[in-house]
Every structure is written in C-alpha cells, then in structure tokens.
Predicted model as a PDB file, atoms N, CA, C, CB and O in Angstrom, pLDDT in the B-factor column:
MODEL        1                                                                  
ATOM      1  N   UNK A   1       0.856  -1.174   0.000  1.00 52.00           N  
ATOM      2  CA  UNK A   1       0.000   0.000   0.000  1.00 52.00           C  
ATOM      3  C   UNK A   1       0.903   1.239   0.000  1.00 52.00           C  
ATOM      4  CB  UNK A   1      -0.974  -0.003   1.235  1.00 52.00           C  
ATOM      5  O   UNK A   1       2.027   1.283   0.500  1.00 52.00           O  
ATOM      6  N   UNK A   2       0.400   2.031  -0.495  1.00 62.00           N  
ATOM      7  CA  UNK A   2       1.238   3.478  -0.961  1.00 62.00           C  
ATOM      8  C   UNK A   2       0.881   5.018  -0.025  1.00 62.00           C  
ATOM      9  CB  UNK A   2       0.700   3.828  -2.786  1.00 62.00           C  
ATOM     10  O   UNK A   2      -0.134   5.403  -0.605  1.00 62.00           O  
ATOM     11  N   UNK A   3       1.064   5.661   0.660  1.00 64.00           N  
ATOM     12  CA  UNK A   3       0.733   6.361   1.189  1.00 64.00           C  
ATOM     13  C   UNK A   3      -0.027   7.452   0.338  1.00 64.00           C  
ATOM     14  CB  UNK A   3       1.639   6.566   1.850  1.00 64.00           C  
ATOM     15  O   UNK A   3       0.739   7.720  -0.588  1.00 64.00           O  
ATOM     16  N   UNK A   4      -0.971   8.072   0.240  1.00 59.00           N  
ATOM     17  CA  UNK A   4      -1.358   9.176  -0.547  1.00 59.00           C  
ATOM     18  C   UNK A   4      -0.573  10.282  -0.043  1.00 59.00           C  
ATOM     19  CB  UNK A   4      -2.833   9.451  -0.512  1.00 59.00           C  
ATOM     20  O   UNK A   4      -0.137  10.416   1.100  1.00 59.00           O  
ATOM     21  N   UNK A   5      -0.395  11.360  -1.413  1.00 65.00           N  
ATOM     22  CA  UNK A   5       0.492  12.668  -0.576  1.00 65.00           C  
ATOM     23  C   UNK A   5      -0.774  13.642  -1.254  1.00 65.00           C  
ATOM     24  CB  UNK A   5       2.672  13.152  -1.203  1.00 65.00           C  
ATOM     25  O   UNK A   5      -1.376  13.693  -2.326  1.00 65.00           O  
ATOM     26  N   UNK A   6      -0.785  14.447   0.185  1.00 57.00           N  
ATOM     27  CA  UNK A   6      -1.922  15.524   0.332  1.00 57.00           C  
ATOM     28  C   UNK A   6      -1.535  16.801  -0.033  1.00 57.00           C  
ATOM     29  CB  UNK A   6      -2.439  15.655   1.701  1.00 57.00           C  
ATOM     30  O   UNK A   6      -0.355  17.068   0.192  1.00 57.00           O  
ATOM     31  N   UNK A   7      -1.978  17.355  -0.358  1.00 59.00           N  
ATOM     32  CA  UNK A   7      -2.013  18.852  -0.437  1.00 59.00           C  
ATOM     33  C   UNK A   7      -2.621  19.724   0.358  1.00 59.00           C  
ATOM     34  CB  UNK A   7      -2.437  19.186  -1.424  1.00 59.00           C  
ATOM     35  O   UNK A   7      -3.845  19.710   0.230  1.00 59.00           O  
ATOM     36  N   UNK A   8      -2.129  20.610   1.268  1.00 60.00           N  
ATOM     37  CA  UNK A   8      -3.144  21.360   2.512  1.00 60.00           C  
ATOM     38  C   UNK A   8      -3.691  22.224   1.995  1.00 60.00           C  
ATOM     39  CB  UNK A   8      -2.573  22.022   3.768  1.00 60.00           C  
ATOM     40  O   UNK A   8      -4.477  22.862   2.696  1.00 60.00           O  
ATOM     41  N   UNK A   9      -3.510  22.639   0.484  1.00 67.00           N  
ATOM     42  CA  UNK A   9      -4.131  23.816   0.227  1.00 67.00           C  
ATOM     43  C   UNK A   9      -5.054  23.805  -0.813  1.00 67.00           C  
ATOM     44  CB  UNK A   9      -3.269  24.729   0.006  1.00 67.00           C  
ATOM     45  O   UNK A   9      -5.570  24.685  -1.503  1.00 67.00           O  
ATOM     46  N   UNK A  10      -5.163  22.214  -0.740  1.00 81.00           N  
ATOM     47  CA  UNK A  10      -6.334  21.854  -2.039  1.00 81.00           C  
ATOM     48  C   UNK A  10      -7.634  21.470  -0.978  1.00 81.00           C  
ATOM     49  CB  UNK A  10      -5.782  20.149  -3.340  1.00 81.00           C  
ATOM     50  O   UNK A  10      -7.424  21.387   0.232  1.00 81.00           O  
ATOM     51  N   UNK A  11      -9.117  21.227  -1.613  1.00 89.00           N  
ATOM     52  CA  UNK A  11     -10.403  20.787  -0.909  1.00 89.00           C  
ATOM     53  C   UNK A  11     -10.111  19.316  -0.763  1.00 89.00           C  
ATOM     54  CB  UNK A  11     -11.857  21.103  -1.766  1.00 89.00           C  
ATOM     55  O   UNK A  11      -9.578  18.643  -1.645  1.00 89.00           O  
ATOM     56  N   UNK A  12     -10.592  18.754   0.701  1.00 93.00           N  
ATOM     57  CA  UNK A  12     -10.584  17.530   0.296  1.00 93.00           C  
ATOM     58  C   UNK A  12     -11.949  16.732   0.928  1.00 93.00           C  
ATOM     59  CB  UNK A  12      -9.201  16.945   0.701  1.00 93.00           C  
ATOM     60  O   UNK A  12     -12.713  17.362   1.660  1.00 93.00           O  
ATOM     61  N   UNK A  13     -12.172  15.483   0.637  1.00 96.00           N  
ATOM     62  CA  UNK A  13     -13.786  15.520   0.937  1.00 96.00           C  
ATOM     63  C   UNK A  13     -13.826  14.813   2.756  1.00 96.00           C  
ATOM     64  CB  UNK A  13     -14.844  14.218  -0.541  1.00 96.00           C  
ATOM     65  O   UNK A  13     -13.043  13.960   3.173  1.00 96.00           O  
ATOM     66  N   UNK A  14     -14.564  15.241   3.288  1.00 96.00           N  
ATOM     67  CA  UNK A  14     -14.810  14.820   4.907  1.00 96.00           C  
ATOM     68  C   UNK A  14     -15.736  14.098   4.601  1.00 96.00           C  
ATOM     69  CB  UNK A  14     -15.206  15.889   6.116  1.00 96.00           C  
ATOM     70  O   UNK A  14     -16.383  14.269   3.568  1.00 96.00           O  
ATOM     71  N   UNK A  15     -16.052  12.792   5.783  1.00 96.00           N  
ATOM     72  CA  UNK A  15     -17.177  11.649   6.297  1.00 96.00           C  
ATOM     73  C   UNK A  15     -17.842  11.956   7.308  1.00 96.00           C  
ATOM     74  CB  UNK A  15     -16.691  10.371   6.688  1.00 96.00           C  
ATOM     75  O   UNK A  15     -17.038  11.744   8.216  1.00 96.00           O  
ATOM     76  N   UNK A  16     -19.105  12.442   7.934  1.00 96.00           N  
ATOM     77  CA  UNK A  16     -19.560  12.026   9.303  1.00 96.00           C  
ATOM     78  C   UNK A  16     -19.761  10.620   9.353  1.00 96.00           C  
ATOM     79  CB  UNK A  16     -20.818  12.696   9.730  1.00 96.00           C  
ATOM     80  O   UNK A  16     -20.349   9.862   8.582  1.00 96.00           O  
ATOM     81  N   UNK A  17     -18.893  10.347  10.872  1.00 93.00           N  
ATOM     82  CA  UNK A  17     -18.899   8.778  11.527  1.00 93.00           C  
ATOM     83  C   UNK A  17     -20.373   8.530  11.771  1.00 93.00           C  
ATOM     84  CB  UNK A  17     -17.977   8.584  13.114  1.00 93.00           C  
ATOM     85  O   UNK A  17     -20.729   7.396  11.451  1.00 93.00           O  
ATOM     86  N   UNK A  18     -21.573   9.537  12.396  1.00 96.00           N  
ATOM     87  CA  UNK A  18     -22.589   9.154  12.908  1.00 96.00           C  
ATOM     88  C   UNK A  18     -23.866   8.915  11.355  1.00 96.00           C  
ATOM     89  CB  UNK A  18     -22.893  10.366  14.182  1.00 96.00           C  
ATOM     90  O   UNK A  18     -24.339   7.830  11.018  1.00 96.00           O  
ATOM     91  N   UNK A  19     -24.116  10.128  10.749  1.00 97.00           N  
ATOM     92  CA  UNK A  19     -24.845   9.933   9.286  1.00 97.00           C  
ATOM     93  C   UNK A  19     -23.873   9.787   7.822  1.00 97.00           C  
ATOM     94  CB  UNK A  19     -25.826  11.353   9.074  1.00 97.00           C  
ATOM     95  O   UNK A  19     -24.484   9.457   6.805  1.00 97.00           O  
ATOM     96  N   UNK A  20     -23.067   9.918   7.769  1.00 95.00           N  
ATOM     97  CA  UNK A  20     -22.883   9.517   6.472  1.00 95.00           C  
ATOM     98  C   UNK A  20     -22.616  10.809   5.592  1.00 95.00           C  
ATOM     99  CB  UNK A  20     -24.104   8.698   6.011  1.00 95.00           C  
ATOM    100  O   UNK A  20     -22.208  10.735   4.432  1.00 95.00           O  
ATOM    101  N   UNK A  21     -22.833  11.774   6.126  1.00 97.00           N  
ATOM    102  CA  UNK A  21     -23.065  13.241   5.310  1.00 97.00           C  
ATOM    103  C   UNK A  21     -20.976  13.224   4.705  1.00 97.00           C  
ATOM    104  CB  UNK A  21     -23.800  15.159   6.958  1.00 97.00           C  
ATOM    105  O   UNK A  21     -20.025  12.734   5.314  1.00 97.00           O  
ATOM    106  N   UNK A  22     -20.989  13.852   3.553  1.00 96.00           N  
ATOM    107  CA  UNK A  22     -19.895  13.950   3.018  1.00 96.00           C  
ATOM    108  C   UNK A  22     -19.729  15.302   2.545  1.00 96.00           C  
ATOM    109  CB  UNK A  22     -19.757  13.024   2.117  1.00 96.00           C  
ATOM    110  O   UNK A  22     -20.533  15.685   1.696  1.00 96.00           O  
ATOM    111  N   UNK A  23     -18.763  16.158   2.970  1.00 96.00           N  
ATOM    112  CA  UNK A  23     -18.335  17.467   2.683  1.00 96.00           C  
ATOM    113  C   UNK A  23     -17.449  18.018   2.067  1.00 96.00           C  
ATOM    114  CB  UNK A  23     -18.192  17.908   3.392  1.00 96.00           C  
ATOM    115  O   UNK A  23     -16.438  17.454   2.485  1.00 96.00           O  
ATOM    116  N   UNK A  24     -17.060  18.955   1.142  1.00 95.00           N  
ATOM    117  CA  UNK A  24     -15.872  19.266   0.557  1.00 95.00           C  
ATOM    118  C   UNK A  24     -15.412  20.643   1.615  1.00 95.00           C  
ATOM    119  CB  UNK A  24     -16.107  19.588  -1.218  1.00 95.00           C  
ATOM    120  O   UNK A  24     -16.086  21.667   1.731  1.00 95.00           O  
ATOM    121  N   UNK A  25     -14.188  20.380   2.280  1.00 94.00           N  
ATOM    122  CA  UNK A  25     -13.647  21.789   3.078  1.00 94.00           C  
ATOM    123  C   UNK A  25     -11.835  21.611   2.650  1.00 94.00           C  
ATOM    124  CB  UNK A  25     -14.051  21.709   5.305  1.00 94.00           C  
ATOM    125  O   UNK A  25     -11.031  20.729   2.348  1.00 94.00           O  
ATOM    126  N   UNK A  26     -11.894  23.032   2.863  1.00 92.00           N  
ATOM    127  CA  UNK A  26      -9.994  23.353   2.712  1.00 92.00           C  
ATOM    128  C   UNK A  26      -9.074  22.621   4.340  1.00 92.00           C  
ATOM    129  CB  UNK A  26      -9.652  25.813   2.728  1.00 92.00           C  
ATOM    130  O   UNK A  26      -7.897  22.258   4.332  1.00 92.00           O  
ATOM    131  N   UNK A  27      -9.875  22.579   5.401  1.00 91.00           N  
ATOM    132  CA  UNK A  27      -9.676  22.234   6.255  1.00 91.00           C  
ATOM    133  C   UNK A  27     -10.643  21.655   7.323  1.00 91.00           C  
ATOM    134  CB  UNK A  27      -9.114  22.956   6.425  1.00 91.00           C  
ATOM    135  O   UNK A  27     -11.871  21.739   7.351  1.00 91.00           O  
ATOM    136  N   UNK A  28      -9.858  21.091   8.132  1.00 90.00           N  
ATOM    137  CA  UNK A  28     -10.352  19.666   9.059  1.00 90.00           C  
ATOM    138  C   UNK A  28     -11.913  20.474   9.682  1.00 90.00           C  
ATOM    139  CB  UNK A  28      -8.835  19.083  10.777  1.00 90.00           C  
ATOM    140  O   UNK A  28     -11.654  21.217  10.629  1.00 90.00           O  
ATOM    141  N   UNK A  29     -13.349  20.442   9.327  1.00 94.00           N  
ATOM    142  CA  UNK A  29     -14.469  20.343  10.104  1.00 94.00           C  
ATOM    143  C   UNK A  29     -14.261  19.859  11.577  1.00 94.00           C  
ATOM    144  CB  UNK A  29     -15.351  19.491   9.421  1.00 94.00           C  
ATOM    145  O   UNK A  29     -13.227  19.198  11.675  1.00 94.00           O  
ATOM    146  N   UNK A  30     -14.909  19.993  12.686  1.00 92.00           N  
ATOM    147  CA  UNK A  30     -14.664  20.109  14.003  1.00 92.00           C  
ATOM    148  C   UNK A  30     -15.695  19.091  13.841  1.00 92.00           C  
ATOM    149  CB  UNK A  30     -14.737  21.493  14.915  1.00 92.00           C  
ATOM    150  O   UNK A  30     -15.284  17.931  13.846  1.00 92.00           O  
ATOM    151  N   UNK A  31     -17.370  19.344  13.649  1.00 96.00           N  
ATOM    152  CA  UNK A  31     -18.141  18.296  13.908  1.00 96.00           C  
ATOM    153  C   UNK A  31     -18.856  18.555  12.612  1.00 96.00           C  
ATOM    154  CB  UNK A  31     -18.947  18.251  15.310  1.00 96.00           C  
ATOM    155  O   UNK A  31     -18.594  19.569  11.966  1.00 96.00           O  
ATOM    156  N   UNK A  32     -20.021  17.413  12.078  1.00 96.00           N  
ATOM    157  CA  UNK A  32     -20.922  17.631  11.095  1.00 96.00           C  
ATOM    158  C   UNK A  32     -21.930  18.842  11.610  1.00 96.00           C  
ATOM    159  CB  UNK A  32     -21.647  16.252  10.765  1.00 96.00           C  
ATOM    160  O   UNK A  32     -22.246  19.052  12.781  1.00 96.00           O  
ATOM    161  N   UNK A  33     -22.437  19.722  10.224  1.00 93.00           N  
ATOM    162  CA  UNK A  33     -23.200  20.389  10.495  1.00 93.00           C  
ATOM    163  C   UNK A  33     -24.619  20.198  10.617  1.00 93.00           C  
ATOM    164  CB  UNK A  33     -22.945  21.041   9.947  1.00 93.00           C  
ATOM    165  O   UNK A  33     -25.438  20.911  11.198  1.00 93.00           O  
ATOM    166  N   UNK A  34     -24.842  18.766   9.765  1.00 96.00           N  
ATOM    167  CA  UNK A  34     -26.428  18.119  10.413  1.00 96.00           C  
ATOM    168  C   UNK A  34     -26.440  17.828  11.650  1.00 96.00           C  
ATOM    169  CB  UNK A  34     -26.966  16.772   9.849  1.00 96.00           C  
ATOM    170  O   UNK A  34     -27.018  18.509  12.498  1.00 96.00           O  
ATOM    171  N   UNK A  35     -25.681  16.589  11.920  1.00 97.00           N  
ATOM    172  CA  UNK A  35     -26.260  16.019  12.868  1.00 97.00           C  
ATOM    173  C   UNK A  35     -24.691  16.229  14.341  1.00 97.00           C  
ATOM    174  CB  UNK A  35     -26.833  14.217  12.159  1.00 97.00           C  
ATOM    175  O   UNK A  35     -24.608  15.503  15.332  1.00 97.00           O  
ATOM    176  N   UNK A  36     -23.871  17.188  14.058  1.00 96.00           N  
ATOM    177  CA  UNK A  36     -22.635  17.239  15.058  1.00 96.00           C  
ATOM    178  C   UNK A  36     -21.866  15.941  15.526  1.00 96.00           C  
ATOM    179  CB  UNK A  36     -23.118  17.858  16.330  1.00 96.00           C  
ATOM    180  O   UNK A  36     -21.163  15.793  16.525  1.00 96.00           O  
ATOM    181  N   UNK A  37     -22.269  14.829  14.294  1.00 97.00           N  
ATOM    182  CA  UNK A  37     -21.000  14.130  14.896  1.00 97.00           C  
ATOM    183  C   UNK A  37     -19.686  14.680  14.355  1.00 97.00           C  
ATOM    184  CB  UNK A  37     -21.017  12.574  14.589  1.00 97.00           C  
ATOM    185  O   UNK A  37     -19.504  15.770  13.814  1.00 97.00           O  
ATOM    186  N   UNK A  38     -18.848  13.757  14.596  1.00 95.00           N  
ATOM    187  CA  UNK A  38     -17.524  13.456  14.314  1.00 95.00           C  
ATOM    188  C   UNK A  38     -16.962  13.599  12.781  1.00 95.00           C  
ATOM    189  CB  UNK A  38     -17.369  12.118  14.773  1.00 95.00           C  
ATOM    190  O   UNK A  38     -17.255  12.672  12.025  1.00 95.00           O  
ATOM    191  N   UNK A  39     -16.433  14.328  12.425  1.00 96.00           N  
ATOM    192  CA  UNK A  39     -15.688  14.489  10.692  1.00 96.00           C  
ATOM    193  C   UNK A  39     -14.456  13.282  10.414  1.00 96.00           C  
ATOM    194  CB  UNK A  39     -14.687  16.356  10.499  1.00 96.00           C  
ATOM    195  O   UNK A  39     -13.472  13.006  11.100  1.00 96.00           O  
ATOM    196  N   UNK A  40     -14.717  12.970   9.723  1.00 94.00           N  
ATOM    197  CA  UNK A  40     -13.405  12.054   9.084  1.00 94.00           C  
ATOM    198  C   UNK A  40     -12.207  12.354   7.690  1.00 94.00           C  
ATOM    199  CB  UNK A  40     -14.164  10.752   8.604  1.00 94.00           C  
ATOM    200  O   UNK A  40     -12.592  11.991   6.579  1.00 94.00           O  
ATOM    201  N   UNK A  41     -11.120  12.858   7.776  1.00 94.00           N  
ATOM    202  CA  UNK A  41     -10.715  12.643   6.484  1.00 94.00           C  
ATOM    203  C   UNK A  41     -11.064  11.555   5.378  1.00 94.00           C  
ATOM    204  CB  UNK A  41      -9.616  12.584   6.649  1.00 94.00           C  
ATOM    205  O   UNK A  41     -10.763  10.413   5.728  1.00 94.00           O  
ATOM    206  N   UNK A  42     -11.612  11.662   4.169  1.00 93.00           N  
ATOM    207  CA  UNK A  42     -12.201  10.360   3.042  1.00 93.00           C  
ATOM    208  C   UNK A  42     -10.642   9.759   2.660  1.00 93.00           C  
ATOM    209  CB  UNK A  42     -13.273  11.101   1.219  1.00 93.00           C  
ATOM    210  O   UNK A  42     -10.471   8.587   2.322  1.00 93.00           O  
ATOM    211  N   UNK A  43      -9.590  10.712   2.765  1.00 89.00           N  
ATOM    212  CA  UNK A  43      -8.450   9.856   1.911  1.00 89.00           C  
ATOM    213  C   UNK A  43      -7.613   9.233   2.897  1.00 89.00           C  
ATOM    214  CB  UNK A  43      -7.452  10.778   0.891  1.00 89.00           C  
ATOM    215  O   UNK A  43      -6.774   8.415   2.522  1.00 89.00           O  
ATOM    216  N   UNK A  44      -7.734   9.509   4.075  1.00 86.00           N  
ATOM    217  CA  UNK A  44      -7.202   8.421   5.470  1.00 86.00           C  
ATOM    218  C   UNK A  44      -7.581   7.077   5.608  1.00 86.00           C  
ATOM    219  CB  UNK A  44      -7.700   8.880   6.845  1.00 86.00           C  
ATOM    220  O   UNK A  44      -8.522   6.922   6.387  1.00 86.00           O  
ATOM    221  N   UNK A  45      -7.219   6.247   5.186  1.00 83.00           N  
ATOM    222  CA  UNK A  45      -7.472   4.668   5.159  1.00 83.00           C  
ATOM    223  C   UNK A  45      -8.210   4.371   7.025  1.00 83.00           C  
ATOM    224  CB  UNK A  45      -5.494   3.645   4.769  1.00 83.00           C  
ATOM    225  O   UNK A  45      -7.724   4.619   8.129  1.00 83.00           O  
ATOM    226  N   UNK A  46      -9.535   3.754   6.604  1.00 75.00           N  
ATOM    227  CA  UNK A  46      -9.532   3.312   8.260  1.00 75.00           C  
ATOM    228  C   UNK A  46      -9.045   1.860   8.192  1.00 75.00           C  
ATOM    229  CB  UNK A  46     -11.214   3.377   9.114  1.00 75.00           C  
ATOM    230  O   UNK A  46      -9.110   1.065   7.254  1.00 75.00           O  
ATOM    231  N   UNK A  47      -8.525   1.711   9.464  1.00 73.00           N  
ATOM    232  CA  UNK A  47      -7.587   0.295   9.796  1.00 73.00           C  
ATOM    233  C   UNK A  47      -7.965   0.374  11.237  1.00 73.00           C  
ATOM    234  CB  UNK A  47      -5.647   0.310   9.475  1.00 73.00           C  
ATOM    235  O   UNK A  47      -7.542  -0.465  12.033  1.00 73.00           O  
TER     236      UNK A  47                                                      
ENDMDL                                                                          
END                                                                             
C-alpha cells in the first residue's frame, strides 16, 4: 500500500462517523453540520 500525498491547500472531501453526510472543506471540520457528529478525512485509510 502506498501512502497518498496531500495537499493542505487543495479541498478535500470529509465523512460524518454518525450519518454519512460527506463534505468538501480546505480544512479539518470540528463536527458535522447536520447532525454534530464526528468528521473524518475520506483519503485516510480506516484500519
């Protein structure tokens, strides 16, 4: 497996852990704006 290389100054897309909602931001969301869960980076592998 290959590490992806990011760019901080490009959009990249976020996950809420609790609904599913998917977001495009320049930077890390704190919580979802529906429902306030938890944001996830999409290009961070979960393991």
């Amino acid at each position: 497996m290959r590490d992806v290389e990011q760019d901080h100054d490009e959009a990249t897309p976020y996950e809420c852990f609790a609904c599913g909602k998917v977001i495009t931001a320049e930077s890390q969301p704190e919580n979802c704006q529906d429902c306030g869960g938890e944001m996830r980076n999409r290009l961070t592998p979960l393991e």
